[in-house]
N, C-alpha and C positions, 0 to 999 in steps of 0.2 A: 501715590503718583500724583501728589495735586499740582505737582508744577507743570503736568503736562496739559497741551491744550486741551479747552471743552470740547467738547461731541456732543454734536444737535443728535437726539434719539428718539426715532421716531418707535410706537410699540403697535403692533398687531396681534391682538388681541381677542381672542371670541368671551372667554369670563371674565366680568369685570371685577371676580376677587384678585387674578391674576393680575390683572392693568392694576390695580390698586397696591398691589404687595410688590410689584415693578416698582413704581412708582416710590414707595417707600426706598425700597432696597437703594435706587439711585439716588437719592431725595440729595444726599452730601457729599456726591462722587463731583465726576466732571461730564460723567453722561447728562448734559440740559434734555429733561425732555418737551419735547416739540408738541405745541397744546392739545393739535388732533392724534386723536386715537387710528391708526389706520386700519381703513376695513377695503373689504376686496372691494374692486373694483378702483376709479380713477382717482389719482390722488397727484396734487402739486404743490410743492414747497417753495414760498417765496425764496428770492434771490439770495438773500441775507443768507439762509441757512444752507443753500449748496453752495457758497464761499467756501466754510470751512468743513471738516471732518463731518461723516457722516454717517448716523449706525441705523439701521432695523434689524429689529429683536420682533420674530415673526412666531407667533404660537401656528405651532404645526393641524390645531384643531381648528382652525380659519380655514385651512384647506383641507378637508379628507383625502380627495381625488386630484388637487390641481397645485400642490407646494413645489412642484418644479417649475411649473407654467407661470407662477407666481414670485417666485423666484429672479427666473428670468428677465421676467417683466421689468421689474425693478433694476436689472442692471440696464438695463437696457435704456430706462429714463435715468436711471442717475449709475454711471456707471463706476462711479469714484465712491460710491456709500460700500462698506462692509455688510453684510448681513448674516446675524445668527439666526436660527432656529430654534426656538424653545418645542423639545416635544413631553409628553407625560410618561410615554415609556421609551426603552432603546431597541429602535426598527434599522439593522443593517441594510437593509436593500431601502429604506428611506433616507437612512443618510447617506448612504452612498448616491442616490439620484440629487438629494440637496446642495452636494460638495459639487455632483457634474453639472450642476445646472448653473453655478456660481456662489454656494454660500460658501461661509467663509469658517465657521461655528455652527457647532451644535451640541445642544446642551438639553441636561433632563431637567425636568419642573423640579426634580427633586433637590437639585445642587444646592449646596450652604451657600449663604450669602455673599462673604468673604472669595468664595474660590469661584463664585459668577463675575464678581466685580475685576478679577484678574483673569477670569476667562476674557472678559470682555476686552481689558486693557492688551492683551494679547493679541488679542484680533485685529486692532488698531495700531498696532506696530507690525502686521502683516504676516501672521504667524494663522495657521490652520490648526483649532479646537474641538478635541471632541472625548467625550466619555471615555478614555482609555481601560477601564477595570470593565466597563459593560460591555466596549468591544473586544476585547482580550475573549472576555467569556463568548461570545458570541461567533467569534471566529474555531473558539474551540470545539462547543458544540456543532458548528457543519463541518471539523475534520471528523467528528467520530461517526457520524451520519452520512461519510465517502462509501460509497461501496467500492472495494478493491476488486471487486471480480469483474469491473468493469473496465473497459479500457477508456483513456477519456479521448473527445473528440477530434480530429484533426480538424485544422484551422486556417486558411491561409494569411500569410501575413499582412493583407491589404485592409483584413477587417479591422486591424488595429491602427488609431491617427497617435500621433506623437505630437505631444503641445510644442510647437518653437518656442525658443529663450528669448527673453529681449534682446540681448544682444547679438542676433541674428546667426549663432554660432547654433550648431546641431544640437537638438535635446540631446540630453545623456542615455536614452531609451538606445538611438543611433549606437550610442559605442558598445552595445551587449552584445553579444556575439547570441546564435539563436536558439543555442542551450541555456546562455544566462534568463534571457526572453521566457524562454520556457518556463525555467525556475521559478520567473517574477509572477508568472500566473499564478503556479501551486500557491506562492507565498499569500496571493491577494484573496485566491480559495482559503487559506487558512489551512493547507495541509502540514503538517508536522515532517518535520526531516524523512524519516522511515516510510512515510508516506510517500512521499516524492520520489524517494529513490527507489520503491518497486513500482513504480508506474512507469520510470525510465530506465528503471532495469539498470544501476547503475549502484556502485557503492555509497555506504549514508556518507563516510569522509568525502567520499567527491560531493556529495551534493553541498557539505557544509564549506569546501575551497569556494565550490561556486557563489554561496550564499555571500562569503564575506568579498568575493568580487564585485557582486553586484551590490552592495553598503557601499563600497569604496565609488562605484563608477556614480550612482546618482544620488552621492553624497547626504546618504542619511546614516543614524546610528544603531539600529537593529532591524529585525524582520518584522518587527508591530509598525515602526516609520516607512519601510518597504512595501507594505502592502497598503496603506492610506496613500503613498506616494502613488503606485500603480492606479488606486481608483481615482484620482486625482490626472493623470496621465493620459492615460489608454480610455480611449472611446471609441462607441461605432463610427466607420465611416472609410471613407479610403483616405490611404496614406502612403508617401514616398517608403517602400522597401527595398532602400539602394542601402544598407545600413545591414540588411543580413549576407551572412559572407556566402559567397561559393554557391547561390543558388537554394541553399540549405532552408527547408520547411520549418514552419513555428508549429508545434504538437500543444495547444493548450485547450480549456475549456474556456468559449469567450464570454467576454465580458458585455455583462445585460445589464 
């Protein structure tokens, strides 16, 4: 992709074998990187460089406790930059607070070279990245770790916010009807069909009608894009529930 325009890159970094092996890896891409190394705390980029395209590439080891606060921080001054996360291992309840907090990417220390440099280019064309093989596993692992002899919590629907579209038209969260709603939770827990359907007491074929509703309504392509769309989505906080029909409850486990 060298015809596409450069990206000033800024890196945060706590080892500097890592800023160094960065460094390298972008050395003949279109990611420039930007001289300072950034470290926590205050940081500002002459004008030049928030003109054009804008990346940090944040090592998750800079923050133990505070990669959301940190995160945020950053869009907040520059709200046009994209931001990945480099972590060393893959932490579900870390990327998931990374994506809600604003990034955009996230990626393991481990990744080849080649598939960082198009993760990256991806993100830059406004596309959401992240380990799909280490979350596949990860999500499978908390369906076998459900216990079924539980029933899961009731919820009211106010604790869930629905992000607005740009174009001021209803998220697509709006057009679920509040058994699809339902489903999108299991789906974000990571439960498996069979799962779902004895919690709501329901046939596994209805749950699989439902499943392919909801791909259709907020237009992704299976149930691994359905459940990053959800943690992407759904947040605490209050939210317009004029969108569920007939007064009808949302039965889910919420979303932390």
């Amino acid at each position: 992709m060298s015809h596409l325009l450069p990206v000033t890159t800024v890196l945060s970094c706590k080892n500097s074998m890592l800023r160094e092996g960065l460094r390298h890896i972008l050395s003949s891409t279109r990611f420039r990187l930007h001289s300072e190394n950034l470290a926590r705390g205050q940081f500002a980029l002459d004008e030049i460089a928030q003109e054009g395209q804008l990346l940090f590439i944040l090592d998750a080891n800079l923050y133990p406790s505070g990669l959301a606060e940190g995160i945020g921080s950053l869009k907040l001054q520059y709200a046009q930059a994209r931001i990945v996360v480099l972590s060393d291992s893959f932490n579900l309840e870390g990327m998931k607070s990374a994506f809600q907090s604003g990034a955009d990417g996230y990626c393991l220390a481990t990744t080849g070279c080649e598939a960082l440099i198009k993760y990256l280019d991806l993100v830059m064309l406004g596309e959401v990245v992240f380990p799909s093989a280490a979350f596949l596993t990860a999500i499978s692992t908390h369906a076998e770790e459900l216990d079924l002899s539980k029933e899961m919590p009731v919820i009211k629907v106010s604790s869930l916010q629905a992000a607005p579209t740009s174009d001021g038209q209803d998220s697509p969260i709006r057009t679920l009807s509040s058994r699809e709603a339902e489903i999108l939770q299991c789906l974000m827990q990571g439960a498996p069909n069979k799962v779902i359907a004895r919690k709501l007491d329901v046939a596994e074929a209805t749950v699989k009608v439902h499943i392919k509703a909801i791909l259709r309504k907020i237009r992704v392509a299976n149930r691994t894009q359905a459940a990053m769309w959800a943690v992407n989505h759904l947040s605490s906080g209050s939210a317009d529930a004029s969108w569920v029909h007939s007064g009808e409850r949302l039965a889910a486990n919420s979303l932390r």
